[in-house]
N, C-alpha and C positions, 0 to 999 in steps of 0.2 A: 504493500500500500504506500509505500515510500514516494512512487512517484506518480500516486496520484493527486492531481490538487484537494487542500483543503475546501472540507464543505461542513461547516456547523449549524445547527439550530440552535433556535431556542422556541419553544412550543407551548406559554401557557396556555390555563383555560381561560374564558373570559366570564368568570363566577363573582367580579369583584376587582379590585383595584388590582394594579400592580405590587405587589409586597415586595418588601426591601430583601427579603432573601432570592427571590424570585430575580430581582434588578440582578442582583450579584450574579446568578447564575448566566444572565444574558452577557453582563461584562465580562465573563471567564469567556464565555463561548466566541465574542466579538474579538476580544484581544488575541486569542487564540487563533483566529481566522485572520484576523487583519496583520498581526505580525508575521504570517506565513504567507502573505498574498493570496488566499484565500476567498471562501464566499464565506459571508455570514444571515443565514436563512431567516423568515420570520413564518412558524406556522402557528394559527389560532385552532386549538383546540375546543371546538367548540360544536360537538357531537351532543351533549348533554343540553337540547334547547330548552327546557324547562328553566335552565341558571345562568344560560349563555345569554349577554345581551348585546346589542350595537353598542351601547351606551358602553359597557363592560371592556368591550375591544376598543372603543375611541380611547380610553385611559390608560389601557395598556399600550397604547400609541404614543398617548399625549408624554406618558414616564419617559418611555425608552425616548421620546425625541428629545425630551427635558436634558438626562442622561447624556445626550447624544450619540449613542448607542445607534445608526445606522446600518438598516439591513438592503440585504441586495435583493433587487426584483419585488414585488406585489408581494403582499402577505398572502399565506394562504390557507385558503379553509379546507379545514379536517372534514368535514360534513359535508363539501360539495364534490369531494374525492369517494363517497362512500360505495359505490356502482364498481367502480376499479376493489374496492373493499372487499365487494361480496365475489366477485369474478374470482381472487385469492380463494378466497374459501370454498367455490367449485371445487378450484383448480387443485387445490388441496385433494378434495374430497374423491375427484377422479383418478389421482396420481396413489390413495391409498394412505394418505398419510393424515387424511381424519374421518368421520364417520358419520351418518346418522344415528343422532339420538331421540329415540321418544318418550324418554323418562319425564313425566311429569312434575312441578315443582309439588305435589302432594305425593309423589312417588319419594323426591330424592328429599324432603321433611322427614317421613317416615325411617329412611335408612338413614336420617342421623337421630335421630329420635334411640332409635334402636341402637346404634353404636356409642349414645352415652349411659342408656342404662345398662348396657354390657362394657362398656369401660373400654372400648378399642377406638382405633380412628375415624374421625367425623368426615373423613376425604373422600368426597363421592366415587366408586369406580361405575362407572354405566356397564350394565347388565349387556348393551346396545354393541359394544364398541366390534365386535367379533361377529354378529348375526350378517347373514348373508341378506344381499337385498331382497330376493324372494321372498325372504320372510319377514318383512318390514311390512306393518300396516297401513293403512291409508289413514294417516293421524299429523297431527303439527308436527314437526321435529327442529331439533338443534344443529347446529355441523359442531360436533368436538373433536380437538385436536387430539392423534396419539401420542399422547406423554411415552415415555420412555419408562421402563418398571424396575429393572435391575440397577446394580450401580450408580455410578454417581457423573454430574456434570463440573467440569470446575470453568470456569469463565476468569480471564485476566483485565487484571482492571487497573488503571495507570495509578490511580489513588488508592485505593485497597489491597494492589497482588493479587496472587490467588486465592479465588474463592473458591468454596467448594461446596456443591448443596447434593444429597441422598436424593437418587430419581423417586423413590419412593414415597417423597414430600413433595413429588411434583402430580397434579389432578389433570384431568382427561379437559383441559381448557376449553369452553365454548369461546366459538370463532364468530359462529353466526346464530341471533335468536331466533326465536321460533315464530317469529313475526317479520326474519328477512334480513332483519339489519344485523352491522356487525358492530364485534364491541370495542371497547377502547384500545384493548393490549394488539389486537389483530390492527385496526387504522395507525398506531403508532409507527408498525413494524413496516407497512406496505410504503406508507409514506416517507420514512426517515429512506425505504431503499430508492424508492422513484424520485425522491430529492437528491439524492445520491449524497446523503452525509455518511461523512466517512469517521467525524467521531463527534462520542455523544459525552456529552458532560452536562451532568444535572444531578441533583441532588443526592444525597445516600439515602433517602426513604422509598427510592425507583429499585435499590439494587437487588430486592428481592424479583421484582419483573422482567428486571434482565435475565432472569432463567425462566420464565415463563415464555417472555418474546423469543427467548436461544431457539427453542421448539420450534416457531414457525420459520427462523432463519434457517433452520437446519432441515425442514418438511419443504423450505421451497429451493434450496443449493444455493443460497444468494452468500454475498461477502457480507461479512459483518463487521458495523463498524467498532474503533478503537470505542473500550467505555473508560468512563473518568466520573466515578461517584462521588459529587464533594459532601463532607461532613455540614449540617444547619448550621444557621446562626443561634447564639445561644443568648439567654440576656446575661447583666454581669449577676446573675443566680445562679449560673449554670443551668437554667430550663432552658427548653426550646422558645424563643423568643417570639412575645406576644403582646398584647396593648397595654398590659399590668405593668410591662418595663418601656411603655414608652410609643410613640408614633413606629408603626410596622410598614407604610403606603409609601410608594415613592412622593407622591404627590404630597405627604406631610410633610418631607426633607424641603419638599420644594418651596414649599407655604413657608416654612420658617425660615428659609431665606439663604439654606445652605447654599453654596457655589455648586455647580455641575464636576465640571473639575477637580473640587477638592473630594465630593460623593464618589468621582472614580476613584479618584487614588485611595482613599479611607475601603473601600467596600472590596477594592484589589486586594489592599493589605489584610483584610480578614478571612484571612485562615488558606490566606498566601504568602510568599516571604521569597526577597531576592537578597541573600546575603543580612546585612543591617538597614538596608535602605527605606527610608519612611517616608519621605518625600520623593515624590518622583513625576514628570510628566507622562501626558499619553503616549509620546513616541519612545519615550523609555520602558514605559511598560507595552507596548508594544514587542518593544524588542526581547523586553526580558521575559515576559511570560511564557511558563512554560508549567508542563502538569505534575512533572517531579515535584514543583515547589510549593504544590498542595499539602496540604497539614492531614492526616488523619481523623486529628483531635476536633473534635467543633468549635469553632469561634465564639469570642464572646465580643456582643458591641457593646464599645465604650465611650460614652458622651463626649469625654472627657478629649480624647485621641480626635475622634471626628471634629472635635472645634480644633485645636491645635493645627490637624491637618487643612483645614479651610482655610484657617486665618495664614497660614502661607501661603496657599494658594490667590485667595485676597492679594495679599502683599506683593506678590508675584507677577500678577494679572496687569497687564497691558490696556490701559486707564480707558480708550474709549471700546475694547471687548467687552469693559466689566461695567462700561456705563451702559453698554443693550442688555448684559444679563439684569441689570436695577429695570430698566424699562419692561423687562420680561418677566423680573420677579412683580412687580406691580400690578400687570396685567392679569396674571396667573391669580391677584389674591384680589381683584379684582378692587386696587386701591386709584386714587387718582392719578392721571398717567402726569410727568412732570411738561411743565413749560420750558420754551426754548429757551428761554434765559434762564432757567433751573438749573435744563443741561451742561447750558454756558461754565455756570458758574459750579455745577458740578466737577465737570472734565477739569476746571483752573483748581479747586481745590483737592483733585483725588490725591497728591501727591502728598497731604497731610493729614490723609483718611484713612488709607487702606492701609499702614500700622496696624497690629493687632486689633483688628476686629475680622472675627469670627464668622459672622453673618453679613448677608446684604442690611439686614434690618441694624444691626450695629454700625454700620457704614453710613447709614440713614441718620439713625441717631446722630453719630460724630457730625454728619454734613449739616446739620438742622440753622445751624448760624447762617447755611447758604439759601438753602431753600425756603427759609423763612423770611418776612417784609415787617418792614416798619409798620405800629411804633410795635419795638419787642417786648412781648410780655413775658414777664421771666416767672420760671415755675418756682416751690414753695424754697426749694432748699436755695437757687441762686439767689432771691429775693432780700436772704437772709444777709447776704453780702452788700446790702446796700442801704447800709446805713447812713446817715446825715454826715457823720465823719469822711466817709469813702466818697459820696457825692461831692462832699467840697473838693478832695483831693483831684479825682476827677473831673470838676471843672476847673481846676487848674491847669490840669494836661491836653486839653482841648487847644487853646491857644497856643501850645508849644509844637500841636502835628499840622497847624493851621500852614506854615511854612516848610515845614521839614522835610529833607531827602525820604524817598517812600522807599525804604530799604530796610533790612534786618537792623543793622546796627544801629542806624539813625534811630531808629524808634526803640531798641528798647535802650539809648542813650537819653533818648528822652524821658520813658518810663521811668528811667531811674533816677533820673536827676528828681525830678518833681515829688519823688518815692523818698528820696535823701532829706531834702527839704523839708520833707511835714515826717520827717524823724522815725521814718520806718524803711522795709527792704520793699524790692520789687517783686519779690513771692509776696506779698500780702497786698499785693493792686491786684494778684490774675483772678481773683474770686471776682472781685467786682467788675473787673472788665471783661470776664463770662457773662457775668450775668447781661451786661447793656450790650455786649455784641451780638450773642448768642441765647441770652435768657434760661443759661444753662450752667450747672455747676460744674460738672464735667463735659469738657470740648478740645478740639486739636489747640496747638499752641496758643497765646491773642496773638504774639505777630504775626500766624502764619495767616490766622484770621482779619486779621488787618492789612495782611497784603494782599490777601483775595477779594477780602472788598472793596479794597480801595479804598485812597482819601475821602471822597466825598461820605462812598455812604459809611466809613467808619465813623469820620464829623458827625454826620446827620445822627447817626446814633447815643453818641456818646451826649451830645445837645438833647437828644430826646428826653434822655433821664438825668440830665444835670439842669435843664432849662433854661 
């Protein structure tokens, strides 16, 4: 299989949002394809229409585009392949390698009924599987697969090794119900070969059905592809990770304003590892991704690591990329989109923004001096910095930026002179001039805030609340 090109999936169902383990799995699969020049597939599983909705598959779109997780060609549905489904299951059925069943579901109740009051196994074996078609009734029936009875299967898996499972634990599998259609393990298998993926990486709660699906790979002679079961995510309780530890949706990461970029690199690094590397871009994990450097162990996510890793990527971020992800985080949470002079004056202060903040919405917060307008009202805690004392002081330094070079040093030579003067330092004016720039107790430097807004409206400000 060496040379043949990469072709991955990823295939949820559409029962529900995207979940963040599910994200994960699509970013192994993508990076895994795209670092090999590869395809990286998208099929909707969505055979189960009682839970499948349009609504269900728009979300699972809307994540992976979030994500930026790009797949090649048109998604494609599970449920409209189903006709090629059933043609398998003939095809099966004519070659000898599965059978008509007529066992009724009051028939195969019965025989497990019966095998726990006698204390043997509950795994149905069809009475059916051997009977010659002559002696088949004119009744509904099943097509079940012929499992294997003796011996054992082992399957090699890039994450696990050898596995090894007792044929004897494997059941006479229905392919096709008794009403025509086929079931989920039969559509996974037909589909993953007519896609021609050559390897499957998805979860370790599948890898019990990769010996189920082995049967039909091996009743129809086709290749099978590489498997790669990765271990759940877990919360930091070590359970399997669920809403009790926290947002599980991509679309929650997205709503609180995580970066895309820093989601990959944080959701890469769980319960994957290149050396000590924790930060990293996408063309490096591109390059480095590979299935050795899967963990066994299951992951645990840690709030704490996912801010750390964003806030670099923040800090990292190429000032007007990360001013369309703000315009794109905004629309998504469906807040007011900014004005052109917002952006303006956005893109002029990103350079004393994106420091350590962790979120879009922290970046927001810090920017609030920009995108906010005269007069500023300052909330409870700056407020407090604005006493009759500090207003005098501050109008006294009005008239000293009335002339002054509009530079770093000029200004806080000014600050400080006037700070000197009424017998104090220049750390005990930045509260107050939070507060009348910004209306904020914490914000990026005042000078850096004073050189982005400039003379005028720093003046205008500072006059607002000195009068």
């Amino acid at each position: 299989m060496s040379d043949t090109p990469i072709v991955t999936r990823f295939a949820p169902s559409p029962t529900g949002a995207l979940h963040i383990g599910s994200a994960r799995t699509a970013l192994f699969n993508w990076l895994y394809a795209r670092g090999r020049g590869g395809k990286f597939l998208l099929r909707i599983e969505d055979t189960d229409r009682a839970r499948s909705t349009p609504q269900n598959t728009q979300k699972i779109l809307d994540g992976l585009t979030w994500l930026g997780l790009d797949w090649d060609g048109d998604p494609i549905s599970q449920a409209d392949q189903a006709d090629r489904h059933v043609a398998v299951a003939h095809q099966m059925l004519a070659d000898g390698t599965a059978f008509k069943c007529f066992s009724t579901p009051e028939d195969i109740e019965a025989f497990r009924e019966k095998a726990r009051a006698e204390k043997t196994s509950t795994l149905f074996r069809s009475p059916w599987r051997d009977v010659p078609e002559t002696d088949h009734p004119d009744a509904p029936f099943t097509i079940r697969v012929k499992a294997p009875r003796d011996g054992s299967t082992t399957l090699h898996d890039e994450v696990q090794g050898d596995v090894t499972w007792a044929n004897a634990q494997l059941d006479d599998m229905i392919i096709l119900r008794s009403d025509g259609t086929p079931v989920y393990m039969l559509a996974v298998v037909v589909d993953d070969h007519d896609m021609g993926v050559t390897h499957v990486i998805r979860g370790d709660d599948h890898l019990a059905n990769a010996f189920r699906q082995n049967m039909i790979y091996e009743a129809m002679g086709w290749n099978k592809p590489v498997l790669a079961h990765v271990p759940l995510i877990f919360g930091p309780d070590g359970k399997k990770l669920s809403k009790r530890h926290g947002a599980t949706g991509a679309a929650e990461y997205q709503a609180m304003g995580y970066p895309a970029a820093g989601m990959r690199n944080y959701l890469a690094r769980l319960g994957w590892s290149h050396a000590d590397d924790e930060f990293f871009t996408d063309d490096q994990a591109k390059d480095w991704f590979d299935l050795a450097g899967i963990g066994k162990s299951p992951a645990r996510f840690d709030f704490k690591k996912l801010d750390n890793i964003c806030g670099q990527h923040i800090a990292a971020s190429d000032d007007a990329a990360l001013l369309q992800e703000i315009d794109a985080f905004l629309h998504a949470t469906d807040a007011t989109p900014l004005s052109a002079l917002q952006r303006d004056g956005l893109l002029a202060a990103m350079y004393c923004l994106k420091e350590r903040a962790k979120t879009l919405p922290d970046l927001i917060e810090k920017a609030h001096f920009i995108l906010t307008s005269r007069p500023i009202d300052p909330d409870e805690k700056a407020a407090k910095n604005l006493d009759d004392v500090h207003i005098g002081i501050l109008s006294e330094l009005t008239p000293q930026l009335q002339n002054a070079s509009w530079d770093r040093d000029t200004l806080e030579g000014a600050v400080s002179a006037v700070a000197t003067a009424n017998d104090t330092k220049l750390g005990k004016l930045a509260g107050p001039l939070r507060a009348v720039l910004a209306g904020r107790a914490v914000s990026p430097s005042v000078f850096d805030m004073m050189l982005v807004l400039g003379r005028d409206e720093t003046l205008l400000r500072l006059k607002d609340a000195t009068g």
